[in-house]
N, C-alpha and C positions, 0 to 999 in steps of 0.2 A: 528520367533521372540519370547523369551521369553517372563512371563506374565510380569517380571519385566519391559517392553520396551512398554506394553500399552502407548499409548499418548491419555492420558486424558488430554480432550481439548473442548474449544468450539470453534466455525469460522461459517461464512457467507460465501453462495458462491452469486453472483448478478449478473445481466445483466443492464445495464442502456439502455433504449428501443431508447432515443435522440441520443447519442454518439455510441450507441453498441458497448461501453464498457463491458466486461465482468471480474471480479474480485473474489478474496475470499481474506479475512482476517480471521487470527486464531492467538490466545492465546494459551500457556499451559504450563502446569508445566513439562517440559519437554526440552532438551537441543534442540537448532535448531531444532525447529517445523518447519522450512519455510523449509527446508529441504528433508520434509516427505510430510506434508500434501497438499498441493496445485497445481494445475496443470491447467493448461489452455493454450489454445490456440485460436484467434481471429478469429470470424468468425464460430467457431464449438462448443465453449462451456467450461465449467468451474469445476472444480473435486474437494472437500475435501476427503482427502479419510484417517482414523483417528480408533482412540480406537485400537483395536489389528490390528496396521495397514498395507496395503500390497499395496505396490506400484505400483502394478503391476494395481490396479484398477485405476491410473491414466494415464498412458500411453493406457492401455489396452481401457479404457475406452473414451480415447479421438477420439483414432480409430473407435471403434463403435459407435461413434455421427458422424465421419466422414464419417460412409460410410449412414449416413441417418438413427440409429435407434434414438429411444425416451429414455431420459431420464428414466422413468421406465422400458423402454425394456432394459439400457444396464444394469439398477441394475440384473433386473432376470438375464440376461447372467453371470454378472460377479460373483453373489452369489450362483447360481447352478451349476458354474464350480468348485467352492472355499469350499471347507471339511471344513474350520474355517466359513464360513460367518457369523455365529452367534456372533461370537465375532467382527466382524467387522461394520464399521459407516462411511456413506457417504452421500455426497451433491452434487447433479447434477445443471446445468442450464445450457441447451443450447443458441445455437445465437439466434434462434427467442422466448426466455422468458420459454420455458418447461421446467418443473424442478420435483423435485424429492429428496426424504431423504430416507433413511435405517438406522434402530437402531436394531442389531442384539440379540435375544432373552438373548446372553447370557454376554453381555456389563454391566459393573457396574454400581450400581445405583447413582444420575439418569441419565440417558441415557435416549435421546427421540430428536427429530427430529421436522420441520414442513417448508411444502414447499407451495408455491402458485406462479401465473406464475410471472418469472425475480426474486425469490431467494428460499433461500431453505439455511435455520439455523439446526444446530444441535450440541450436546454437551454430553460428555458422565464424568461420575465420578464430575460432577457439584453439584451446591447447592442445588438446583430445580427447577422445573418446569421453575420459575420465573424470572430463568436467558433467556430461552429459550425467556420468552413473552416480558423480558424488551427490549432483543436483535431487537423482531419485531416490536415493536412499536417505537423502537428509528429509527429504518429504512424509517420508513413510514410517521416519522414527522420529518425528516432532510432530508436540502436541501442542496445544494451544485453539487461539481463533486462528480461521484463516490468513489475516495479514500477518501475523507475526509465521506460520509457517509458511508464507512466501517471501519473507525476509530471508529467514533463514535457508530459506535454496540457494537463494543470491549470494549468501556469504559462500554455502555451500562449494556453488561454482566458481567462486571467485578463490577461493582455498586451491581448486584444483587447476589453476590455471587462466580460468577465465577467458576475458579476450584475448587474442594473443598481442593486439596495436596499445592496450591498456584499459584505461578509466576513464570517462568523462561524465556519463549520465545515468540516470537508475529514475524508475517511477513505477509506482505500485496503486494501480484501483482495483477497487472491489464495492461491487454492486447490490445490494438486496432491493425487495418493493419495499417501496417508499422508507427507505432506508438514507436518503439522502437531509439535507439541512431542512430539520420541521417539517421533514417529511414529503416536502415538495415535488420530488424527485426521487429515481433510485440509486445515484450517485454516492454511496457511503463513504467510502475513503479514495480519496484523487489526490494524491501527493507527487509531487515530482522534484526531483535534484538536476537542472538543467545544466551546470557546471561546474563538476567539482573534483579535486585530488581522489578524495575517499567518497564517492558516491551514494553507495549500500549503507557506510557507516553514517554519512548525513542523513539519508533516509527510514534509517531506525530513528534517527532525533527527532523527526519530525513525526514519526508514526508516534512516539511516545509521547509527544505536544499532543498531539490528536486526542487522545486518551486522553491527558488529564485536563484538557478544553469540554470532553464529552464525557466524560466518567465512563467511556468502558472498559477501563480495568476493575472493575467490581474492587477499588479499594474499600477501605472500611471506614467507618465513620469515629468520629473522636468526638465524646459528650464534651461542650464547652462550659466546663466549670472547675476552680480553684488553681491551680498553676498555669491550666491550659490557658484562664481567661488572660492571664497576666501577662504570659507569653504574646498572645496575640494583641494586645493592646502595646506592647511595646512596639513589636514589629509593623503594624499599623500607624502607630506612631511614627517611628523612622520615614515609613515608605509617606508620613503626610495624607493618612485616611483619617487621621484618630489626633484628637488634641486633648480628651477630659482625661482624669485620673486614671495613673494605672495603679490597677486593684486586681483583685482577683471575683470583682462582682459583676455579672452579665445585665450590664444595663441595657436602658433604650440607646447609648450613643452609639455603646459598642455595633450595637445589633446593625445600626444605621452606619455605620462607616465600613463595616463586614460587604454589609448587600452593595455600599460605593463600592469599593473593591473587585470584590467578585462579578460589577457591570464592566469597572474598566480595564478588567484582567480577561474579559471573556469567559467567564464560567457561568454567567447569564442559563446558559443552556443545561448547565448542571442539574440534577433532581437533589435538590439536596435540603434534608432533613432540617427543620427548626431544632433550634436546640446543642444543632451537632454542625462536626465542619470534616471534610472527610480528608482521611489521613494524607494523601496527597498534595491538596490543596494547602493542608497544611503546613506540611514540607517546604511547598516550592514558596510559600506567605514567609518562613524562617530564612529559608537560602536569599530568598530575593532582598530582604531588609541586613543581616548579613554583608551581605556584598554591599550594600550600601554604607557603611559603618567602615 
């Protein structure tokens, strides 16, 4: 990789110890960073692997958590096998919270790293120091699911400086067992922003699509009877799901132009209650016929 193809960048790699979830989130000025940097796999562990970067320390690297070493053991393997490792920057966290950074001697300034057990930040060609600290401390005093506290680093660092070249790409996965689509898989959230002004702030958008395509924002549900029904049969209407009367009475049409909708809106996947329609979906059912109008 030439030097031109450095991915100066910062990112979190995390374990959440409740869910063991394991994730990384990364920013940089750099074209699909989600691309390069991030690796993981549930149950064994989590890779940023960055600055003059080699991909090979992610794959390579998930394998030797698989077969039982320690986060600091796979960095020595993989940096004394590696003639660049100097140039190279990485972030370990395995499944049970061990972690681990590398900032290699000869990474642009600044460059620097810090781990403690369930995450491990690092950033190289940033502002300083300070993006590194705002990064941990925005970790350790946000709550939430895991994705949304690895957003929030990203803004974190991006507040303190950030890249120093700019913005171009951001992407956030995170892994559980079979946590992936229908379970297939343990791929839970794999989003990325390949090129954009605001990166972070694109990739909260889409993290917050995610949610309301899969209900996990535990929103609440809304019983569908008397103003509600009316509401939605208009909006329905608009958007061309619903042609019979608008009433305030839950018929069979409603019910059957509701379940069209929610096939061609994607909420197919939704758990969602007979009877009720959850406050979300509802929302975005109002804005969406709205804007149409």
């Amino acid at each position: 990789m030439a030097k031109k193809d450095i991915i100066a960048t910062f990112s979190i790699v995390a374990r959440d110890p409740e869910t063991e979830e394991l994730g990384i989130a990364v920013q940089s000025k750099y074209l699909a960073v989600g691309s390069v940097v991030p690796w993981a796999k549930a149950g064994i562990g989590a890779i940023a692997t960055q600055a003059l970067t080699n991909p090979l320390y992610g794959n390579n690297g998930l394998e030797l958590l698989t077969s039982g070493k320690y986060p600091s053991e796979v960095i020595n393997i993989l940096t004394t096998e590696d003639s660049h490792s100097e140039t190279r920057q990485l972030g370990i966290v395995d499944a049970s919270g061990r972690s681990a950074t590398f900032t290699g001697a000869e990474c642009f300034e600044w460059a620097g790293g810090y781990a403690e057990k369930n995450i491990a930040i690092q950033g190289n060609i940033i502002e300083s120091e300070k993006v590194i600290n705002n990064m941990l401390y925005s970790y350790k005093n946000t709550d939430g699911p895991l994705a949304d506290r690895l957003l929030a680093v990203l803004f974190a660092g991006q507040k303190a400086g950030g890249d120093r070249r700019g913005r171009q790409s951001a992407a956030l996965k995170v892994v559980k067992k079979n946590g992936g689509y229908r379970g297939f898989n343990d791929r839970y959230i794999d989003l990325r922003v390949d090129d954009h002004k605001t990166p972070i702030k694109e990739l909260r958008r889409l993290l917050d699509i995610f949610y309301l395509y899969y209900g996990e924002n535990n929103a609440k549900n809304i019983e569908i009877k008397n103003d509600i029904v009316k509401v939605i049969k208009i909006s329905l209407n608009v958007l061309s799901y619903y042609s019979g009367e608008i009433n305030d009475i839950f018929d069979r049409e409603l019910k059957e132009s509701l379940e069209t909708f929610y096939y061609y809106e994607n909420f197919d996947d939704r758990d969602i209650e007979a009877g009720y329609i959850p406050e979300d979906i509802f929302n975005y059912l109002k804005e969406k016929s709205e804007n149409i109008k």
